[in-house]
N, C-alpha and C positions, 0 to 999 in steps of 0.2 A: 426241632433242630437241636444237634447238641454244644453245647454250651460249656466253657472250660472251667477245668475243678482247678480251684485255688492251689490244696493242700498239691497234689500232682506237680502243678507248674512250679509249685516251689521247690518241690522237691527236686525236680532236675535243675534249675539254677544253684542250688543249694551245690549240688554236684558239679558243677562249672567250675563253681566260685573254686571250689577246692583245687579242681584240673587248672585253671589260670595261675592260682597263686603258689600253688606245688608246695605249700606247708602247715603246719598244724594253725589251729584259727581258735580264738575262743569265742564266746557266745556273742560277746560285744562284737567282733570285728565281723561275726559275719552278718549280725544285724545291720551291719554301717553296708558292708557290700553290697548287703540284698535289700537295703532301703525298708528294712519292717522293721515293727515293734520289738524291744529284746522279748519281752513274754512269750509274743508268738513264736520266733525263732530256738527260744528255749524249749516250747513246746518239740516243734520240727525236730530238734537234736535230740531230745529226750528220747523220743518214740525210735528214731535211727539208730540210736545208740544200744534199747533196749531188743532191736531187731538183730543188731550183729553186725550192724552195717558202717556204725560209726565206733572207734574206738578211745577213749578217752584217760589223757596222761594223768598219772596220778599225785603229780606234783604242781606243773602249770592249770592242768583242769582244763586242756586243749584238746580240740579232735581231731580227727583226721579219719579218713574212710577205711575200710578193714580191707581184706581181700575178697571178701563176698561176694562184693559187684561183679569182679575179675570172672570169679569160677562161674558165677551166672550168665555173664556174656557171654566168655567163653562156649559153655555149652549152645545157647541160644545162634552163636556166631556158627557152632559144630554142623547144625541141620538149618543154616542159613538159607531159605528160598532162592535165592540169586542162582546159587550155585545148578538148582534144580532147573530155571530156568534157561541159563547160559546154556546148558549141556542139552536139553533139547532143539536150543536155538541153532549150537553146533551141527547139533543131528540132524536136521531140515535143513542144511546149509550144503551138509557132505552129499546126505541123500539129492538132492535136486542136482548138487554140477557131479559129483565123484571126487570134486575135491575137498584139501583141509579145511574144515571151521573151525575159526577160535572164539572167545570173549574174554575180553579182559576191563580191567579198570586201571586209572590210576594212582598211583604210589610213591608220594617221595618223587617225583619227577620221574617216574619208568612204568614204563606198564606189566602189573601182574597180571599172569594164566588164569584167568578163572576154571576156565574150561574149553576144553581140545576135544576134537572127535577128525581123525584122518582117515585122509582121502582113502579111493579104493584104488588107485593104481598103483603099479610095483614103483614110479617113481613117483614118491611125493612128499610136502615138506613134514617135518618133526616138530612137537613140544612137545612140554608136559604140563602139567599140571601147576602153578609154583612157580613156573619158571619168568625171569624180569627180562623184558626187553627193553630196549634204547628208545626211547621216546623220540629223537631225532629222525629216527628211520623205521618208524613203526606207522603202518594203516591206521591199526586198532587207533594209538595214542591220537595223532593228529587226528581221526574223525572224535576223540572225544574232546580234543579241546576244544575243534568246531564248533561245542555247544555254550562253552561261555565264551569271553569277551577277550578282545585282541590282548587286550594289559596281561589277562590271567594264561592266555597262553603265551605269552612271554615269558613271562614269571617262571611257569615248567620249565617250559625250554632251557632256562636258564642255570638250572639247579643240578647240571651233569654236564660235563664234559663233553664235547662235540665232534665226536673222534671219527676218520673215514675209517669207514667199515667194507665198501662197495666201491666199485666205477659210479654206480649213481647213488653216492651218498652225499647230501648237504650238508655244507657246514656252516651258513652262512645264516645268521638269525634275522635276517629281513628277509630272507628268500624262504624259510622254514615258517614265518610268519606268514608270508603269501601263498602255504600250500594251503594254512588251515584256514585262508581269508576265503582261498576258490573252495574247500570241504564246507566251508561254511555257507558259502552261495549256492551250492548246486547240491549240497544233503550227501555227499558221497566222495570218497579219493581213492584213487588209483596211485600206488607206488612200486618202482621196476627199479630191480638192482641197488636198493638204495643198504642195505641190510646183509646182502647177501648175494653173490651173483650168478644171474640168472632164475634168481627168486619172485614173484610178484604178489601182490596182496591188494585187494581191495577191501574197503571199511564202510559202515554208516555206524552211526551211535544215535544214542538216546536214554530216555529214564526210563528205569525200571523202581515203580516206586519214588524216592527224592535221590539218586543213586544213579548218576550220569554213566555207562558202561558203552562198549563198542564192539560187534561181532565185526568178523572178516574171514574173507573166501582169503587161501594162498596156495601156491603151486606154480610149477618150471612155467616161465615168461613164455615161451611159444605156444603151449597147453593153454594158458592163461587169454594170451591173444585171443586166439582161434575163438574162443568160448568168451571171450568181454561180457556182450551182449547179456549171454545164459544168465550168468554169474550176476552181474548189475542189478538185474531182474530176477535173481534167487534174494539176493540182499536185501530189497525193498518191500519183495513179499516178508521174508522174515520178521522185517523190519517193523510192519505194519503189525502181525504176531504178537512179537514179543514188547516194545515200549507203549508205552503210553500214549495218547493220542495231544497231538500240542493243540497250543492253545494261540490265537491270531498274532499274542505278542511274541508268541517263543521264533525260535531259526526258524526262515524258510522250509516249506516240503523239501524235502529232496525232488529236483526234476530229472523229466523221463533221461534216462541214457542215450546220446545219441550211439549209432553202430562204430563206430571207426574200426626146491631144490634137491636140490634133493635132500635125502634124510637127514635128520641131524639136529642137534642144539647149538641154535644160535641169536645173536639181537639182530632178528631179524624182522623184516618189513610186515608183518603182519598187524 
């Protein structure tokens, strides 16, 4: 079984410690932070510092992290999986109804495009890639915050302005809290004209990895009707696809569905 390396764990606390406090640290202070010996922490810095990764003032004898990390995430972030994911998950989404798939995550309280693949008909909705939409009236958003807890979708919700955008756009943070309580009971939401009108977008979310994300079908509300059922049922297959499989403590399954814009950028409901 494997078994956790010391040096390792330290070493990303070590990098916390610096992201929490936002300024140069000497050996002492971050022995105090991180609860070790100065020896050993002195070790830690020593080897960091000799790597490129820590830089060290020449007057106080303070460190602080280089750009190293940066360029290396960076890159690592450049051919991020997720992305490769998302955009198949899109592709199996369009492919099944003919309509728009997206996935996004989120951001600062808004949901970024991770990835878009539209529909085949001459009418149907638009993103891009990048592009931030309005958490308040977005599929995507509300099925991801379905997966955590009522406080923390508040908290989002909370963090942008609750502007109407549609005929059917909420503004109302108890009523925006009861779409993601029903997303959260029943694994899936449906949203009409809230973003955009005549717009519709359905959503499920899930992990991919520790990295909560949410695909959705959108396209003209009457197309959208017609086809619920399809689409509900393209989402869930996807769904099962791409995330992770939960675990008895996590959100309910999504249950079965019962039957019952055009082009453009906008914060729209997907």
């Amino acid at each position: 079984m494997p078994t956790l390396v010391p040096a390792a764990a330290r070493t990303m606390t070590l990098l916390e410690v610096f992201a929490r406090e936002k300024r140069e640290l000497s050996n002492s202070d971050l022995a105090r932070l991180m609860d070790l010996p100065e020896s050993s922490c002195s070790d830690l810095l020593h080897t960091l510092h000799d790597m490129g990764y820590l830089l060290r003032t020449a007057r106080s004898r303070r460190f602080y992290p280089t750009a190293r990390l940066l360029a290396i995430a960076t890159e690592i972030s450049a051919s991020d999986p997720v992305y490769a994911v998302g955009s198949e998950a899109c592709e199996l989404l369009r492919d099944k109804t003919g309509e728009t798939g997206l996935c996004g995550r989120l951001e600062g309280g808004v949901v970024k495009v991770l990835a878009f693949m539209e529909g085949h008909h001459p009418l149907r909705y638009m993103q891009h890639v990048g592009d931030k939409l309005a958490l308040h009236v977005s599929a995507l958003g509300k099925a991801i915050l379905s997966l955590g807890t009522p406080e923390e979708a508040a908290r989002q919700l909370r963090q942008k302005p609750l502007r109407t955008l549609a005929s059917g756009t909420v503004t109302d943070l108890a009523a925006l809290e009861a779409q993601v309580a029903q997303a959260r009971a029943q694994g899936w939401i449906w949203v009409e004209n809230e973003g955009s009108e005549g717009l519709t977008a359905v959503a499920v979310a899930g992990m991919v990895g520790d990295e909560p994300l949410g695909i959705s079908i959108a396209g003209p509300t009457d197309r959208m009707r017609a086809q619920r059922e399809r689409c509900l049922q393209a989402l869930l297959e996807v769904q099962a696809l791409v995330f992770r499989q939960r675990n008895p403590s996590d959100a309910p399954v999504p249950a079965r569905p019962s039957a019952a814009r055009r082009g453009g950028r906008s914060s729209a409901p997907t």
